[in-house]
C-alpha positions as CSV (number, residue, x, y, z in Angstrom):
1,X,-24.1,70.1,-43.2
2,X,-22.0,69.6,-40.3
3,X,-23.5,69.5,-36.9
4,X,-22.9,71.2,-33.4
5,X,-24.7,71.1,-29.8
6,X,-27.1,73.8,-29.4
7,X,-24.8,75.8,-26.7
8,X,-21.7,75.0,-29.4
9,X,-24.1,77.2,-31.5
10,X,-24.3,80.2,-29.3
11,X,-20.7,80.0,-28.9
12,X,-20.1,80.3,-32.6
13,X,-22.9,83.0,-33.1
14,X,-21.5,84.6,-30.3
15,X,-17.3,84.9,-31.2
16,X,-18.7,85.6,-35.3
17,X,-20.4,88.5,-33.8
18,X,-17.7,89.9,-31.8
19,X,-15.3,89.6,-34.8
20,X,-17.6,91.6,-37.2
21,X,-18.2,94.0,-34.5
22,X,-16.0,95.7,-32.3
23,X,-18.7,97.3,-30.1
24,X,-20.5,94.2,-29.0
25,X,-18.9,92.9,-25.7
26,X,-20.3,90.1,-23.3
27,X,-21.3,90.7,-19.9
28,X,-22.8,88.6,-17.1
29,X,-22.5,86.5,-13.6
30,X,-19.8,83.7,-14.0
31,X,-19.5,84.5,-18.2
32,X,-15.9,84.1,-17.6
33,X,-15.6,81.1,-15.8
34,X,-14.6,77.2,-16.8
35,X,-18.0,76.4,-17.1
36,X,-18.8,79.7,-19.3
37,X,-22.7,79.3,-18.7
38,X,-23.1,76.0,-20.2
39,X,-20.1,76.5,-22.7
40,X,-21.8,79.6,-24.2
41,X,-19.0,82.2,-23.2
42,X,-16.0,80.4,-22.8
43,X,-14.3,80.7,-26.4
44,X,-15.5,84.6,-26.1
45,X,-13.6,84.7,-23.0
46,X,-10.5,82.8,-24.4
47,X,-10.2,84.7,-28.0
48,X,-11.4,88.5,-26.8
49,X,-10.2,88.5,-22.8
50,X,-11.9,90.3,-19.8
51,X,-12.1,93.8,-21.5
52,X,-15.0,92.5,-24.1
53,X,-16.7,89.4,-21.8
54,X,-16.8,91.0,-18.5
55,X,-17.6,89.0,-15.1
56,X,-20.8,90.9,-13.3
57,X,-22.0,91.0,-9.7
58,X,-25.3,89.8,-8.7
59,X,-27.0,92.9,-9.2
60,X,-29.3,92.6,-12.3
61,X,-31.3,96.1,-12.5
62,X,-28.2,97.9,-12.3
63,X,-26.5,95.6,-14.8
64,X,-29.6,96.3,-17.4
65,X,-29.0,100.2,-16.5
66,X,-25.5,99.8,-17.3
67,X,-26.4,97.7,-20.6
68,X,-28.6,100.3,-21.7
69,X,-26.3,103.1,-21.3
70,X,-24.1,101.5,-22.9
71,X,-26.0,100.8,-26.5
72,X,-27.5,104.3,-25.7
73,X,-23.3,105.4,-26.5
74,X,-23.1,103.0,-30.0
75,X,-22.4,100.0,-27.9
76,X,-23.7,96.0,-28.7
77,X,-24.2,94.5,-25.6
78,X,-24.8,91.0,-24.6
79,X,-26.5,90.3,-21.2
80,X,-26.2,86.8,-19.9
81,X,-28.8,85.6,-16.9
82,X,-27.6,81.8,-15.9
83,X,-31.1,82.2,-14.2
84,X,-33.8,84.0,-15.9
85,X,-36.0,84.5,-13.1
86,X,-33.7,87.0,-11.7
87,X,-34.4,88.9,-14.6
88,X,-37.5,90.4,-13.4
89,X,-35.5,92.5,-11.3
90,X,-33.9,94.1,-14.7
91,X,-37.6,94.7,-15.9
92,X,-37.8,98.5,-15.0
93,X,-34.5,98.9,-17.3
94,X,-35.4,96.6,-20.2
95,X,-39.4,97.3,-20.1
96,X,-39.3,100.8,-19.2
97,X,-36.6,102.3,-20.8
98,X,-35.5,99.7,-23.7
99,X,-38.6,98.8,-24.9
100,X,-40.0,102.0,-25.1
101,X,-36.6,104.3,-26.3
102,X,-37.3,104.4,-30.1
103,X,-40.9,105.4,-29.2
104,X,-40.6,108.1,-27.0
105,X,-37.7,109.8,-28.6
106,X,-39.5,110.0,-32.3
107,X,-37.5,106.7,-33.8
108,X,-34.1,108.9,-33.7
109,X,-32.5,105.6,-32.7
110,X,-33.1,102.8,-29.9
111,X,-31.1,100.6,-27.3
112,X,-30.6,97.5,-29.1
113,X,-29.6,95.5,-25.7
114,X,-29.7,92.0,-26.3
115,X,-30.4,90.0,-23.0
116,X,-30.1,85.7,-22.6
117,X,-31.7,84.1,-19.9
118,X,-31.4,80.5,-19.2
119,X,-35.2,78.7,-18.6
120,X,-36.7,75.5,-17.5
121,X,-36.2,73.2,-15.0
122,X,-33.4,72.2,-13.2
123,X,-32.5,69.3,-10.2
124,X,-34.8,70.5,-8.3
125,X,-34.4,74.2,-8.3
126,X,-37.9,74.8,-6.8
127,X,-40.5,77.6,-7.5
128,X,-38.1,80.4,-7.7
129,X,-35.6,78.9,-10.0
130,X,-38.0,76.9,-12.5
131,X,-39.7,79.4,-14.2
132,X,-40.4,81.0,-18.2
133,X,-40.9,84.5,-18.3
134,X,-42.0,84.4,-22.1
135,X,-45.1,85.4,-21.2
136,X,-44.5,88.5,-19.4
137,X,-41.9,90.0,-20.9
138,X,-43.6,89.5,-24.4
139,X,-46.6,91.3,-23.2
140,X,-44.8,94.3,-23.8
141,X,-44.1,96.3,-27.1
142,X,-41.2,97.0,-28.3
143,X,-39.0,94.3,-27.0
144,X,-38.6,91.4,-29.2
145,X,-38.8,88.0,-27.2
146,X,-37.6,84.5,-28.9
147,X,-37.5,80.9,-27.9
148,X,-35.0,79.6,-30.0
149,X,-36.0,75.3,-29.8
150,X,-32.7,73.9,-32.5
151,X,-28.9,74.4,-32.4
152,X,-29.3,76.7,-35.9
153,X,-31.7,79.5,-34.5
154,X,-30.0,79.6,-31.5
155,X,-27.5,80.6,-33.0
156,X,-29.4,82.1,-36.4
157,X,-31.6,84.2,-33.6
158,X,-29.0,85.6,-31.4
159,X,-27.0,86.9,-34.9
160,X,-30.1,88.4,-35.8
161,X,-30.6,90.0,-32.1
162,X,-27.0,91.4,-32.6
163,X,-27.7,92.7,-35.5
164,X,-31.2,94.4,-34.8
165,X,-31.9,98.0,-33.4
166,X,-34.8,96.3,-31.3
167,X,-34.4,95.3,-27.6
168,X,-34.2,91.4,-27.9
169,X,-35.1,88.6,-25.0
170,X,-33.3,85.6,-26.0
171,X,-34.5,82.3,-23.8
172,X,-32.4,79.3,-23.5
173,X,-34.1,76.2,-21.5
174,X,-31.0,74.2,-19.8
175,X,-32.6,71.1,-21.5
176,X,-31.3,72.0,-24.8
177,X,-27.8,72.9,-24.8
178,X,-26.7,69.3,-25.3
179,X,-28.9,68.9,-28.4
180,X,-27.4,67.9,-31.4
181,X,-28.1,69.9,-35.1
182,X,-27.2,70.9,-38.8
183,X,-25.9,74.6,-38.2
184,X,-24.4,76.5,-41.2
185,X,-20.4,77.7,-40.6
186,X,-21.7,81.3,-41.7
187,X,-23.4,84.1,-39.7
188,X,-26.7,83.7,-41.1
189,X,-29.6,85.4,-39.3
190,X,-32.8,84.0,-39.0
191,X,-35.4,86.4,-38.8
192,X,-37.9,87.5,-36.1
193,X,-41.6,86.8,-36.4
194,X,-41.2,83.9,-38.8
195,X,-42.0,80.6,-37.3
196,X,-41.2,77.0,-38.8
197,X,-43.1,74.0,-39.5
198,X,-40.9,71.4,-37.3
199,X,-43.3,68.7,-38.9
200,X,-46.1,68.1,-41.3
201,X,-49.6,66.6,-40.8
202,X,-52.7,66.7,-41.2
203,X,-55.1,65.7,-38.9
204,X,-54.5,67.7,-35.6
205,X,-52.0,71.0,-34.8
206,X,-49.4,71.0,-32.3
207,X,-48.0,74.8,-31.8
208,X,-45.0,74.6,-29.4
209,X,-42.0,76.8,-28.6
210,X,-38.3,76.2,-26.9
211,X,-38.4,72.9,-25.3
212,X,-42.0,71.5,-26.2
213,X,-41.0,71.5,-29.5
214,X,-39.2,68.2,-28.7
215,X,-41.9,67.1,-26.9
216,X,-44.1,67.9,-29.4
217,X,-42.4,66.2,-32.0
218,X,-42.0,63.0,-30.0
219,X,-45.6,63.1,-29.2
220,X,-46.3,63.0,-32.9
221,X,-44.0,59.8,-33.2
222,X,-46.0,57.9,-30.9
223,X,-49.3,58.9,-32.6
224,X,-48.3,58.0,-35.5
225,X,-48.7,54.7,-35.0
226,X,-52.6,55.3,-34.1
227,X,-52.3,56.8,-37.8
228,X,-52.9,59.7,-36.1
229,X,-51.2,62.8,-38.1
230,X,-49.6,65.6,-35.9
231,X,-48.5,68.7,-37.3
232,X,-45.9,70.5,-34.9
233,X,-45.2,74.3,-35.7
234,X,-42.2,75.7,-33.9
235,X,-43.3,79.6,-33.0
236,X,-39.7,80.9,-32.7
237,X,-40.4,83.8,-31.4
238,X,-42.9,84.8,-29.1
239,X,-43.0,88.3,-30.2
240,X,-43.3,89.1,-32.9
241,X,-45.6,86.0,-33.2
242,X,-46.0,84.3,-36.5
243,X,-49.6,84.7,-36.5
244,X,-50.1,83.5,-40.1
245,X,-48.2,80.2,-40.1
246,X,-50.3,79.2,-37.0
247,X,-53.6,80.2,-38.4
248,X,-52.9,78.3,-41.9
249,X,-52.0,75.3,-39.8
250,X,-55.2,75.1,-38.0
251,X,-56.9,75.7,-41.1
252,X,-55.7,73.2,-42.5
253,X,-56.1,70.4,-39.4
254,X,-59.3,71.7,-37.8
255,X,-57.8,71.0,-34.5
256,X,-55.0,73.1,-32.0
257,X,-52.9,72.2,-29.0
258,X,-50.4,74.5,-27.7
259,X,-47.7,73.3,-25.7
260,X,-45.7,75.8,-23.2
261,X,-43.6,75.5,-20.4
262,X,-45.2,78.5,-18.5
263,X,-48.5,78.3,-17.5
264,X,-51.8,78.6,-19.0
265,X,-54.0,81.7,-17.7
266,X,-52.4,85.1,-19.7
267,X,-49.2,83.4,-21.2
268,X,-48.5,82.2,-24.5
269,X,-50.6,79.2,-24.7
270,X,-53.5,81.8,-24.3
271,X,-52.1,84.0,-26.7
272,X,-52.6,81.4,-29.4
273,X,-55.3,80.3,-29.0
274,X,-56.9,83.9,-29.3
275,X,-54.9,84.5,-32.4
276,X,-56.8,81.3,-34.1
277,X,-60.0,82.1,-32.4
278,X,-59.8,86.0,-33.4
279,X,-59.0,84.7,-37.4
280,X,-59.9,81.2,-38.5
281,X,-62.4,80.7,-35.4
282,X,-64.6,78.8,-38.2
283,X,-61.5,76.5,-38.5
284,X,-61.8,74.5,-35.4
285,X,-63.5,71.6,-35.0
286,X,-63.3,70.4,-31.2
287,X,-62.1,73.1,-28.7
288,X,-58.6,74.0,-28.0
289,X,-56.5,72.0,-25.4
290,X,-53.1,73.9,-24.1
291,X,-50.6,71.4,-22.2
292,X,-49.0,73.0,-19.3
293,X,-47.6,73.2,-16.1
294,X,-50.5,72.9,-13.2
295,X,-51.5,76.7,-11.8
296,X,-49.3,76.5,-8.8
297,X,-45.5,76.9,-7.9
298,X,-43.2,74.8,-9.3
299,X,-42.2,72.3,-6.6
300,X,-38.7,70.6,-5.4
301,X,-38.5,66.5,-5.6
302,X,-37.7,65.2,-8.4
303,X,-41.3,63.1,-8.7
304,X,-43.5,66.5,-8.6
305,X,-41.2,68.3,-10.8
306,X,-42.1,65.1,-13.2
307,X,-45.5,65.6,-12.5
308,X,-45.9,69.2,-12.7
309,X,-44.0,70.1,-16.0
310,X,-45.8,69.0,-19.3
311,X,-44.3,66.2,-21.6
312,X,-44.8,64.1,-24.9
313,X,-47.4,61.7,-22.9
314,X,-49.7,64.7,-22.1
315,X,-49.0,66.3,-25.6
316,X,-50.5,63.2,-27.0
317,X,-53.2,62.9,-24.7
318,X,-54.3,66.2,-25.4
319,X,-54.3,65.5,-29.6
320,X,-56.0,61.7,-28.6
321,X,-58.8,63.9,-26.8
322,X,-59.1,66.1,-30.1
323,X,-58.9,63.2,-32.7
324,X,-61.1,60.9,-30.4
325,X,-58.1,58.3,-31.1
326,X,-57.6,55.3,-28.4
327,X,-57.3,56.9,-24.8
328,X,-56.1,53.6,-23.5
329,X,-52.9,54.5,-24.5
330,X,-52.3,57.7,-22.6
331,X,-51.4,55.9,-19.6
332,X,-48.6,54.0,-21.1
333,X,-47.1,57.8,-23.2
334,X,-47.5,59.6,-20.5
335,X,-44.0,61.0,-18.8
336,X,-42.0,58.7,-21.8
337,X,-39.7,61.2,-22.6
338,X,-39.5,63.0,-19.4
339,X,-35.3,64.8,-19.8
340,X,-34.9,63.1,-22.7
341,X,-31.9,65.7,-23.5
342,X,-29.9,64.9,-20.9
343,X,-29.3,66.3,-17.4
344,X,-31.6,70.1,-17.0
């Protein structure tokens, strides 16, 4: 199968759509320009023109008002946030009114706004700039919220979203766009709620989403070598949460990490580890261990930003810890593969 960059992948997803469908149009800060939010919008902008991929002013919650009245009238939008923390000022328009439409109004029909926001950390963007709303957007029903980790559901995942009747909160981190994968030519969706395993093993469970699945994954390279077997299960979607591939993971292994780039009290990590602990709580062997950021701000230099988000080193610390493998290594894993992907 032939291969494109994760934002090459969005790109696709993004014209495909556009062609099938007349009513979905693209709308955002700067979704026009050269740079076309890391090469997402630009062939959009060049094939369909300013009528369908429309340049936004800084002004989010009216921008989700206007997105919302607009699939409230038959129409697809696409909402791009470069910056995704500026999306909690569109949270009374997606939380209150799209999340809740096909509820209150007897499921005669919903507001299927689909909204990208760009995640993770940057060159030091500091505490405002650096920061993954999974969590609290996800806490609420009726908006769907995905973490899409390889170049085919990113681009799988955002057909899907444009296809759906359900609100849908797409997260990109900037880490990935460069990423190379096998993506199929065709529109194929990749449903919601259905999680993969990114890697088999046995002896300890690694659940991970966006990002951390890399980190995961190279985490379980280096064990290996301590003979240490790391299954890594890529979550895809924070809701609806694949509950049952998680649980039958842990079953099998006896032993959970969960990996996030948000932080620990009431955010995904948490969420897990209730799930397992609610079902196969007879499952675990040693207590769960979440990797992620430290409970404080993220912070500016380039050193603490290194220190304060999570990596392959603490991944692997974390399942070393569980396994009781050789902690004399941690040391020498820890930070190894610190922006691996290139430039956030």
């Amino acid at each position: 199968m032939r291969k494109l960059t994760y934002s090459q992948a969005i790109s696709e997803a993004t014209v495909q759509c556009m062609a099938a469908d007349p009513g979905v149009f693209v709308a955002g800060e700067g979704v026009d320009d050269d740079k076309g939010i890391y090469g997402t919008t630009r062939a959009a902008y060049e094939r369909f023109g300013a009528s369908r991929v429309i340049d936004l002013p800084n002004s989010e919650n009216a921008c989700a008002g206007i997105a919302v009245g607009a699939a409230a009238m038959g129409r697809r939008p696409l909402m791009v946030h470069s910056r995704a923390d500026f999306m909690f000022l569109a949270m009374d328009a997606l939380v209150n009114l799209a999340a809740k439409w096909r509820y209150m109004y007897g499921d005669q029909g919903g507001v299927p706004v689909v909204t990208r926001g760009v995640v993770g950390r940057g060159w030091g963007q500091g505490a405002t700039h650096s920061q993954s709303p999974q969590s609290v957007f996800g806490h609420f029903p009726g908006l769907y919220v995905a973490t899409p980790a390889s170049p085919a559901d990113a681009k799988g995942l955002l057909v899907q979203a444009l296809r759906s009747e359900t609100p849908v909160l797409l997260l990109e981190n900037r880490g990935l766009y460069q990423v190379e994968g096998d993506v199929p030519p065709e529109p194929l969706p990749v449903p919601f709620g259905r999680g993969r395993v990114a890697r088999s093993g046995t002896d300890v469970t690694v659940v991970a989403a966006s990002l951390m699945v890399y980190e995961a994954q190279r985490a379980a390279d280096l064990l290996a070598g301590q003979g240490i077997s790391v299954e890594v299960i890529d979550v895809r979607s924070i809701r609806p949460l694949d509950d049952d591939l998680i649980c039958e993971s842990v079953a099998k292994t006896g032993r959970l990490v969960v990996a996030d780039t948000s932080w620990a009290r009431y955010g995904f990590a948490a969420e897990v580890a209730a799930v397992v602990a609610e079902n196969v709580p007879d499952s675990l062997r040693r207590p769960v261990r979440r990797v992620t950021p430290p409970d404080c701000p993220a912070p500016v230099s380039s050193p603490l930003e290194d220190a304060f988000h999570p990596d392959a080193g603490r991944i692997a610390a974390a399942c070393l810890e569980l396994v009781g493998g050789d902690r004399s290594a941690v040391p020498r894993l820890t930070g190894v593969t610190a922006g691996f992907v290139g430039p956030y």
